[in-house]
N, CA, C and O of each residue as an XYZ file, in Angstrom:
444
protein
N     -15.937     -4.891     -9.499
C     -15.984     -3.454     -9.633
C     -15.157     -3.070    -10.860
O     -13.937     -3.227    -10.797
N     -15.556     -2.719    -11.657
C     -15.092     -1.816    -12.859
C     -13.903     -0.591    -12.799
O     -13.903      0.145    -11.812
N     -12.955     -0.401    -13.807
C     -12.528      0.889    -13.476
C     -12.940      2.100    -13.709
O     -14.031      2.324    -14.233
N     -12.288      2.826    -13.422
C     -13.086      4.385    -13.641
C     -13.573      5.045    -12.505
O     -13.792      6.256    -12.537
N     -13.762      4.371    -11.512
C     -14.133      5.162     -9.942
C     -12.830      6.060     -9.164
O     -11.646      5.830     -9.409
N     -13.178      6.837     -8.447
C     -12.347      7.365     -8.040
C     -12.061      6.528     -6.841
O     -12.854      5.762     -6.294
N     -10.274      6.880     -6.348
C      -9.735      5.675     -5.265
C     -10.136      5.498     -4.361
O      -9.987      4.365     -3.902
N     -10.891      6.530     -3.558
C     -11.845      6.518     -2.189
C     -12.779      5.138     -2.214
O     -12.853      4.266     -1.348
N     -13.408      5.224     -3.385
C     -14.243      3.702     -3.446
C     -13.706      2.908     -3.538
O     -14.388      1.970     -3.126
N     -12.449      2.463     -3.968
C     -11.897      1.197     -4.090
C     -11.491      0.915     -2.457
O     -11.740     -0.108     -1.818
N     -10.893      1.957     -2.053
C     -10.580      2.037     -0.459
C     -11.580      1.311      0.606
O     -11.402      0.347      1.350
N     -12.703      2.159      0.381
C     -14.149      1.597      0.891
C     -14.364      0.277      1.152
O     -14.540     -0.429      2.146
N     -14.273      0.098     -0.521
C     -14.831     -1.581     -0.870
C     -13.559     -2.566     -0.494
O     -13.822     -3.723     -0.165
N     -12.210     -2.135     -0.535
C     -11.552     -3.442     -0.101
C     -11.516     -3.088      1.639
O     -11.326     -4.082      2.340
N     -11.634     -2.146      2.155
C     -12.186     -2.086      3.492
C     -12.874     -3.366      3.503
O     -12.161     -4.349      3.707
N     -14.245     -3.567      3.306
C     -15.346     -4.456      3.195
C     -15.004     -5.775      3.359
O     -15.336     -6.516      4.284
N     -13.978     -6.147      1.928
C     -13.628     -7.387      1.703
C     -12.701     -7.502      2.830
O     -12.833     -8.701      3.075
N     -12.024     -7.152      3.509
C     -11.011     -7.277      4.488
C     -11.773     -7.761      5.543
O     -11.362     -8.714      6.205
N     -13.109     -7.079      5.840
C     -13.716     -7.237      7.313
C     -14.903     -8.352      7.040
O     -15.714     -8.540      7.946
N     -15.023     -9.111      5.781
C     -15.807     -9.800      5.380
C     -15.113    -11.289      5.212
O     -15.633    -12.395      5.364
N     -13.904    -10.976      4.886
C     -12.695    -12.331      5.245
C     -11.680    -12.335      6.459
O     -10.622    -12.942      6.626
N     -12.288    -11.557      7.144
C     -11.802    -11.395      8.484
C     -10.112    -11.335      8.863
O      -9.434    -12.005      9.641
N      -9.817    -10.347      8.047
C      -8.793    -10.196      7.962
C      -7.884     -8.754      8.461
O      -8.365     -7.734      7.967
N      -7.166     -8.612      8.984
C      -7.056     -7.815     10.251
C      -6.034     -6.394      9.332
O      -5.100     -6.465      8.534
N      -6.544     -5.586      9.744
C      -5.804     -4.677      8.491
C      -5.898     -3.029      9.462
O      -6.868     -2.626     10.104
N      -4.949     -2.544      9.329
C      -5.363     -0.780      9.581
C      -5.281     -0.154      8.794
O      -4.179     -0.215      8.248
N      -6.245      0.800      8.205
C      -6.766      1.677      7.124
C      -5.831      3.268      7.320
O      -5.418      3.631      8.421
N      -5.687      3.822      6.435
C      -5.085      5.015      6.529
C      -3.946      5.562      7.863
O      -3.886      6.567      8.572
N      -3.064      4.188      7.718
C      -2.568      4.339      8.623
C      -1.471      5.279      8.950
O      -0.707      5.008      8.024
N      -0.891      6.171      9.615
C       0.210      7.349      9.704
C       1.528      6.688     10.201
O       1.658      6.111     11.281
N       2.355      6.836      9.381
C       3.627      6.550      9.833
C       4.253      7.384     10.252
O       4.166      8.508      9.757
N       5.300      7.062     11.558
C       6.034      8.214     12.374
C       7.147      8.120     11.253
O       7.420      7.155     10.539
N       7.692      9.325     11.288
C       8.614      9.957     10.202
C      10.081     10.694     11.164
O      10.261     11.879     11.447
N      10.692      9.855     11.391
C      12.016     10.218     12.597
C      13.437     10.738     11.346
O      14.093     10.084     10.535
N      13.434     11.618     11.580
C      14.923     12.473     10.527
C      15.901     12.780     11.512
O      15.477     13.433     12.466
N      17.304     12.420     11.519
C      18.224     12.243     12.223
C      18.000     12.419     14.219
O      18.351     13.299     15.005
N      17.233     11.055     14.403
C      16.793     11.407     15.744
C      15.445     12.327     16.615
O      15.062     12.437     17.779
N      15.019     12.903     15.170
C      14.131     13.822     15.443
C      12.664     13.336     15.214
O      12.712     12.577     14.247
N      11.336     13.439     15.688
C      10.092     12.617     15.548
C       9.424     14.143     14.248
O       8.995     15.117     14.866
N       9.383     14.243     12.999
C       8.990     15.017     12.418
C       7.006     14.920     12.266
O       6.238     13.968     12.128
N       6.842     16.104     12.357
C       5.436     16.134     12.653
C       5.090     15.946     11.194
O       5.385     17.016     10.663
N       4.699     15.273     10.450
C       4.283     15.447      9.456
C       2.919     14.539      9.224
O       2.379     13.978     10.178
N       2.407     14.443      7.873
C       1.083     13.145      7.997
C       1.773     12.636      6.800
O       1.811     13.346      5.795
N       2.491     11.109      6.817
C       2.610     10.227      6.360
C       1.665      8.924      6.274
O       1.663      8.084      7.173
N       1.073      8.850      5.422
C       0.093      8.134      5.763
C      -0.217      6.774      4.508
O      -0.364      7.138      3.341
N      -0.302      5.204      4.847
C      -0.593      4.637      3.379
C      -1.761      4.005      4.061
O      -2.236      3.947      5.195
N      -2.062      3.465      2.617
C      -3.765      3.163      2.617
C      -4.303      2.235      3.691
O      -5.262      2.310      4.458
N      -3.188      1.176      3.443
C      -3.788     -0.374      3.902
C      -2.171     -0.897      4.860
O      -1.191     -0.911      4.116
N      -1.905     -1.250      6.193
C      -1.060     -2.262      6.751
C      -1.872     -3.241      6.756
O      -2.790     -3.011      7.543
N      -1.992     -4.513      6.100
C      -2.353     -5.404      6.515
C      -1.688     -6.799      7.215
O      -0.804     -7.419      6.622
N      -2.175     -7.206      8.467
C      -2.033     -8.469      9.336
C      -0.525     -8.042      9.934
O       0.322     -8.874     10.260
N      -0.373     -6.793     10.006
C       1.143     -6.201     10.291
C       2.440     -6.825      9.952
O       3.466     -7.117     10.567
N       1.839     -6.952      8.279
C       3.139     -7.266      7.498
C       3.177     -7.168      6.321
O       4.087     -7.657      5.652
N       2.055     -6.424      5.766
C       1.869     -6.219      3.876
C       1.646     -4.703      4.087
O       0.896     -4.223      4.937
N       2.170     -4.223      3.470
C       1.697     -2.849      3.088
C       0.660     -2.680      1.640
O       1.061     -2.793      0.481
N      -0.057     -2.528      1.860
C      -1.349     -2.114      0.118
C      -1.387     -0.629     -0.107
O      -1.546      0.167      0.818
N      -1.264     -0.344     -1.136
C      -1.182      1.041     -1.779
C      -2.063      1.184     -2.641
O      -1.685      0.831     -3.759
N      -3.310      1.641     -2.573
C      -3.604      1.329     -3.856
C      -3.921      2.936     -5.058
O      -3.937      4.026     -4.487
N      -4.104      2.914     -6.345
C      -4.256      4.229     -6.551
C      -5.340      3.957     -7.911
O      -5.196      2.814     -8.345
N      -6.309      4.710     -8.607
C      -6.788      4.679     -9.478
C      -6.539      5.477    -10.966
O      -7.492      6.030    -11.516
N      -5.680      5.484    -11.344
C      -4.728      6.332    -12.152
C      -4.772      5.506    -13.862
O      -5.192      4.360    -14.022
N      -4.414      6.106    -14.627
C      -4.134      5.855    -15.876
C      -3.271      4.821    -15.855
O      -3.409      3.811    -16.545
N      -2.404      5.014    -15.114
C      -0.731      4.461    -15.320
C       0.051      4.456    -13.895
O      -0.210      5.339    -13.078
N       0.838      3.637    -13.659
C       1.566      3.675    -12.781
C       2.582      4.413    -13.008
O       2.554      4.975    -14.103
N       3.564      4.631    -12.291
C       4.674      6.004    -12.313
C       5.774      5.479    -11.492
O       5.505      4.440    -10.888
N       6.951      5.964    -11.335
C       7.811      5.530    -10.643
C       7.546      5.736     -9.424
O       7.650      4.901     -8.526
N       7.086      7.185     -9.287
C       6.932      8.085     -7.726
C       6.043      7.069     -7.190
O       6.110      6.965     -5.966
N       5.305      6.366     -7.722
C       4.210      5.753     -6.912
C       4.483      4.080     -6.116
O       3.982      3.449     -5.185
N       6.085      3.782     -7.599
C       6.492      2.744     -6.577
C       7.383      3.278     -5.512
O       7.410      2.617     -4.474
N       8.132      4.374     -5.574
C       9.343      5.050     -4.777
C       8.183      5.174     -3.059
O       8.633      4.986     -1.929
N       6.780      5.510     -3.371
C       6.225      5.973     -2.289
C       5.599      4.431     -1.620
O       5.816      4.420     -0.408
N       5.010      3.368     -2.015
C       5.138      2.417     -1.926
C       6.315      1.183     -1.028
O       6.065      0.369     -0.139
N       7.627      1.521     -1.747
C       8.556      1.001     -0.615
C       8.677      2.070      0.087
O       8.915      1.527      1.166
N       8.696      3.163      0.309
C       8.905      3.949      1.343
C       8.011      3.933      2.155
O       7.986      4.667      3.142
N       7.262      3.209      1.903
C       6.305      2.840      3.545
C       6.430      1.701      3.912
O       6.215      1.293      5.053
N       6.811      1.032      2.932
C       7.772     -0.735      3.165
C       8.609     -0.776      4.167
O       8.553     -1.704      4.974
N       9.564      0.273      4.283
C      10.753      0.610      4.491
C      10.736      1.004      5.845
O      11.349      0.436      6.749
N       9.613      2.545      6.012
C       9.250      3.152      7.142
C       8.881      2.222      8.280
O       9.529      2.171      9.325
N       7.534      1.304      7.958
C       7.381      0.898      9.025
C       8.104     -0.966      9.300
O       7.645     -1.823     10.055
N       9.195     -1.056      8.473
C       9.645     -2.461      8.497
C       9.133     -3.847      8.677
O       9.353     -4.776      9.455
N       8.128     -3.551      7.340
C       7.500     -5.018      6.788
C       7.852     -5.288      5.868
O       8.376     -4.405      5.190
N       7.745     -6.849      5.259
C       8.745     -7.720      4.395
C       8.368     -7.218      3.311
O       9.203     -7.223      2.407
N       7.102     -6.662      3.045
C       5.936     -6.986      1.542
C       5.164     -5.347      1.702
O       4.761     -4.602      2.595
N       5.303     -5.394     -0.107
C       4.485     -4.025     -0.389
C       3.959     -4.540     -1.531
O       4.720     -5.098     -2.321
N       2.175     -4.411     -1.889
C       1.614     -4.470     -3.231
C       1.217     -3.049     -3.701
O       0.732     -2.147     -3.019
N       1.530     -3.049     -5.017
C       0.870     -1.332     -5.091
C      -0.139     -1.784     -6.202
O       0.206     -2.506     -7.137
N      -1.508     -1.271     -6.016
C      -2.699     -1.852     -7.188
C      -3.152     -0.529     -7.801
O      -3.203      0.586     -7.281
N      -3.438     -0.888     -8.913
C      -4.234      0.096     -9.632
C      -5.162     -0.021    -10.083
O      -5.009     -0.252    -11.283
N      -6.558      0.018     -9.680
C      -7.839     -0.492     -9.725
C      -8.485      0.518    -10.968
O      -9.657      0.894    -10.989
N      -7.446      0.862    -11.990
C      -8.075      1.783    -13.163
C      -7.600      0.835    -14.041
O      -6.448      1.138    -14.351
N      -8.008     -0.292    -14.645
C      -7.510     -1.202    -15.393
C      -8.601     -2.309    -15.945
O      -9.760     -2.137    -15.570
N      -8.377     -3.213    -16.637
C      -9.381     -3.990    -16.700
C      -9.321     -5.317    -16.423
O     -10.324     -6.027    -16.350
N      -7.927     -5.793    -16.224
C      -7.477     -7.187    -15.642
C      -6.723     -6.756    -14.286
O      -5.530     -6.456    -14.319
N      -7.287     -6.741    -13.382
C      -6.192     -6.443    -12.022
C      -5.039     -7.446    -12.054
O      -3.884     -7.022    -12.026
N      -5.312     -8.831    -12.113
C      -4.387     -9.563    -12.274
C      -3.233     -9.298    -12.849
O      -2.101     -9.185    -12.379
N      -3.662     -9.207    -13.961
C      -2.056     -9.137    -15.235
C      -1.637     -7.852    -15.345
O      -0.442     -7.796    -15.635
N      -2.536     -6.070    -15.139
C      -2.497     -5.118    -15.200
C      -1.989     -4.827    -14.203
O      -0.863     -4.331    -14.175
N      -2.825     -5.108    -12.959
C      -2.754     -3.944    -11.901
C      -1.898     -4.030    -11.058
O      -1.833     -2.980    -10.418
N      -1.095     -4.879    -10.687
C      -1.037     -5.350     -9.238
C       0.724     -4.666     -9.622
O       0.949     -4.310    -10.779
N       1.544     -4.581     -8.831
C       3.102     -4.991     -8.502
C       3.472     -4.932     -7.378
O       3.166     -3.984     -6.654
N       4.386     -6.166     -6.891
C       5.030     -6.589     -5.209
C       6.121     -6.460     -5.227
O       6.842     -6.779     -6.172
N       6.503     -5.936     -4.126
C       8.165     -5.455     -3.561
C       7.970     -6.028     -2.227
O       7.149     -6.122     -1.315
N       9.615     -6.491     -2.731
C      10.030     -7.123     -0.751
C      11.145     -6.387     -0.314
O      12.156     -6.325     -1.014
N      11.046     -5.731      0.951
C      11.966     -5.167      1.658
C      13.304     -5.651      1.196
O      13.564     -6.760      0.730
N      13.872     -4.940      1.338
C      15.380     -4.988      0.690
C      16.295     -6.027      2.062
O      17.167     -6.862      1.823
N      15.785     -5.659      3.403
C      15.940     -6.823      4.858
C      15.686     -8.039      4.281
O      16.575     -8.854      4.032
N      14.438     -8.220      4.038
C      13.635     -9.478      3.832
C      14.098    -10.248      2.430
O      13.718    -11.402      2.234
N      14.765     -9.696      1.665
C      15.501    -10.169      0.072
C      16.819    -11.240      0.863
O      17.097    -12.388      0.518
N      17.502    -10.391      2.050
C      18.617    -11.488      2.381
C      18.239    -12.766      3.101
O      19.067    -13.673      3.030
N      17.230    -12.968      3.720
C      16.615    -14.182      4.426
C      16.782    -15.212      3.367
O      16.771    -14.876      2.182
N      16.953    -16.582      3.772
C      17.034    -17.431      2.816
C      15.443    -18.135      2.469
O      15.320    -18.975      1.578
């Protein structure tokens, strides 16, 4: 797939590949958002938990941004998994372009 689509399709299509390599993932998933004890109603939500331990973010953008890694571990963080990839499927090498991984700041002290 080429860039230039908007992120809904990339969403779609790695949907696909997920359920085509049988790989166990929840889509648009909502994270509970608790502020000093309190369950805040809000919709926190990232793209991809996958195998309930990667978080996937993905966005179709020019450029990556800080806010987008800040929002990225903050769902790392939220729901306490080791691994966050954030992709940007507006590129032309995903490999060398798109991709960047963060490990929980927990999961950095494990040996």
């Amino acid at each position: 797939m080429a860039p230039g689509l908007c992120e809904d399709v990339y969403h779609k299509c790695l949907e696909r590949e997920f359920d085509l390599l049988d790989i166990q993932y929840e889509s648009e998933l909502e994270i509970p958002l608790i502020y000093k004890d309190l369950n805040i109603n809000c919709k926190v939500k990232c793209d991809f938990l996958v195998e309930h331990a990667i978080i996937v973010e993905i966005k179709s953008v020019e450029e990556l941004h800080k806010i987008h890694k800040a929002q990225t571990m903050n769902y790392m963080n939220l729901l306490k998994v080791p691994k966050s990839i954030l992709v940007n499927f507006n590129v032309y090498n995903l490999y060398s372009e798109g991709t960047e991984t963060f490990v929980s700041k927990d999961f950095k002290k494990l040996s």
